[in-house]
Each structure stands twice: as C-alpha cells, then as structure tokens.
C-alpha positions in Angstrom: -32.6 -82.7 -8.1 -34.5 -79.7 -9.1 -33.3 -76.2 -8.5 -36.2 -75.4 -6.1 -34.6 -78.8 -4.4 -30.7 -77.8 -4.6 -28.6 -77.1 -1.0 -28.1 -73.3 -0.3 -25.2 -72.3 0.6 -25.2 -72.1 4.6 -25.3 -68.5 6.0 -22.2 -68.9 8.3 -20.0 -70.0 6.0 -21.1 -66.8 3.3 -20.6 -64.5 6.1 -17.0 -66.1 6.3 -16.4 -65.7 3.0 -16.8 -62.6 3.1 -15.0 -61.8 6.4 -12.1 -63.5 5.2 -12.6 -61.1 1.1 -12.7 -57.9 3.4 -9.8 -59.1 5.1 -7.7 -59.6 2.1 -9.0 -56.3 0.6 -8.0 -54.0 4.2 -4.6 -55.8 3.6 -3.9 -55.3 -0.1 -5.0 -51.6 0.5 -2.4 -51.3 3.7 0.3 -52.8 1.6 -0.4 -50.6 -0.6 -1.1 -47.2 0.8 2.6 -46.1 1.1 3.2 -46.4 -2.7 -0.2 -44.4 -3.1 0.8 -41.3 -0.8 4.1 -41.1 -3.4 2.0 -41.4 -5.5 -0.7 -38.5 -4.4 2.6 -36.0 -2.7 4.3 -36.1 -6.5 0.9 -34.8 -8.0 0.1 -32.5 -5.3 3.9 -31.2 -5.7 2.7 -30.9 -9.1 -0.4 -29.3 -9.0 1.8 -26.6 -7.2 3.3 -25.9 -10.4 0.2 -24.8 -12.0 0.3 -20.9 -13.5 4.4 -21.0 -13.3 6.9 -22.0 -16.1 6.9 -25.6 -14.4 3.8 -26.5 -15.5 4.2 -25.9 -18.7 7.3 -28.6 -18.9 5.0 -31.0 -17.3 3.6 -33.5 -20.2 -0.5 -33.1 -21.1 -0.8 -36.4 -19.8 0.6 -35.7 -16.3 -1.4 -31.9 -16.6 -4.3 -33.9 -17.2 -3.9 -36.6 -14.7 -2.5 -33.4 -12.1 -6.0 -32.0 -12.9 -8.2 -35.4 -12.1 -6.0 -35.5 -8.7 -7.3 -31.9 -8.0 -11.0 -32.6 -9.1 -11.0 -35.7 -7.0 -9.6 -33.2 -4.1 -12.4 -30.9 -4.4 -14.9 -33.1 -4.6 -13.8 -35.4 -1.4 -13.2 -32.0 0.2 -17.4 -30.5 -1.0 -18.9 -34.2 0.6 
C-alpha cells in the first residue's frame, strides 16, 4: 500500500476526538479554577502592597511574579 493508497482517518470520528479533548480540557480547567482564583486573590492582595513597607518583605521572586500578574491585568484589561 502506497501512501497516496493508505485509509484516512474518517471525519466523524476526528471530530470526536476532538469533542471528547475539548471536553477533557473544559473539565481539567473547572477542577482547577478554584485553586487558580487563590492563586490570583494572594497576588492581587499582594500587588496591594506595592509602595508600602510590605512590599519590600515580599521576596524578588514573588515582586517579580506580583508584577507579571499586574502586566497580564493590564493587558487583558487594554484588549
């Protein structure tokens, strides 16, 4: 059998294939949206800090990683 010659995969069953890798994708991303908000509220409490004596306890790591949340922020907030 030549390649021009070999079966294609049938369109239904892609189209399942897919259906059934969004589905698992919408449910991995619900399971995990609660952990994400925690996530998002402790670096928006954070951010807060910036410009008070708090901030500059914070580690440079979680300054810089406050700072990513806050450019992220803007920009989903400019589109």
């Amino acid at each position: 059998m030549t390649t021009s010659q070999e079966p294609r995969p049938r369109p239904d069953l892609v189209a399942a294939i897919h259906a059934d890798q969004a589905a698992r994708q919408q449910a991995a991303d619900e399971a995990a949206a609660p952990e994400r908000e925690r996530f998002n509220a402790g670096l928006a409490r954070d951010a807060a800090l910036f410009g008070t004596p708090g901030w500059s306890r914070l580690s440079e790591a979680r300054q810089a990683r406050v700072a990513r949340y806050e450019a992220e922020r803007a920009e989903r907030g400019a589109a």
